[in-house]
C-alpha angles and dihedrals in degrees: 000000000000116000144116141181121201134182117201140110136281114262087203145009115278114261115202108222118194102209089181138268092060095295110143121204137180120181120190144144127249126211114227114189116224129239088240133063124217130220085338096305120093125246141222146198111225101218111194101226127191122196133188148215101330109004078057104053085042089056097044089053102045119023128063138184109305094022119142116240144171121220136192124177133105129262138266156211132212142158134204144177119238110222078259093061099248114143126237141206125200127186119192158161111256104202122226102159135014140186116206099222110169150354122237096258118252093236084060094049094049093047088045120042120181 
């Protein structure tokens, strides 16, 4: 069985990319803060996330960096050459479903402009 749901914030704002032929992608990384705090701060894992057609339009028009989202999908594998021929692997989350669940809070945003 391959799925996963994760609940975390955005790391950036959502950018809408138009690969042709009408098909819509949005590729991002979610910020998923860990059960344990260390040294008295909390921690995260940062999850690459990649999302298609409609999720990604929904994401693009309503969420921003620091929102708070719910994800469900599966993961996945993938490989690609640089233009120097160096070969890459990519592991991440492949969205079927998502919950808006908060927006990063004004008095953040003004304490910590970006």
């Amino acid at each position: 069985m391959n799925a996963i749901s994760l609940i975390g914030r955005l790391t950036k704002d959502i950018e809408l990319k138009d690969i042709g032929e009408g098909r819509l992608v949005t590729s991002n990384t979610l910020a998923v803060r860990k059960t344990y705090k260390k040294d008295g701060s909390s921690d995260a894992d940062f999850i690459p996330f990649v999302a298609w057609g409609k999720r990604a339009e929904l994401l693009e028009e309503y969420c921003s960096k620091g929102d708070l989202i719910g994800l469900t999908g599966r993961m996945q594998s993938r490989s690609y050459k640089t233009e120097s021929e160096d070969m890459r692997y990519v592991v991440e989350m492949l969205v079927e479903d998502l919950e808006f669940l908060q927006k990063k809070s004004p008095d953040k945003v003004a304490a910590n402009p970006s």
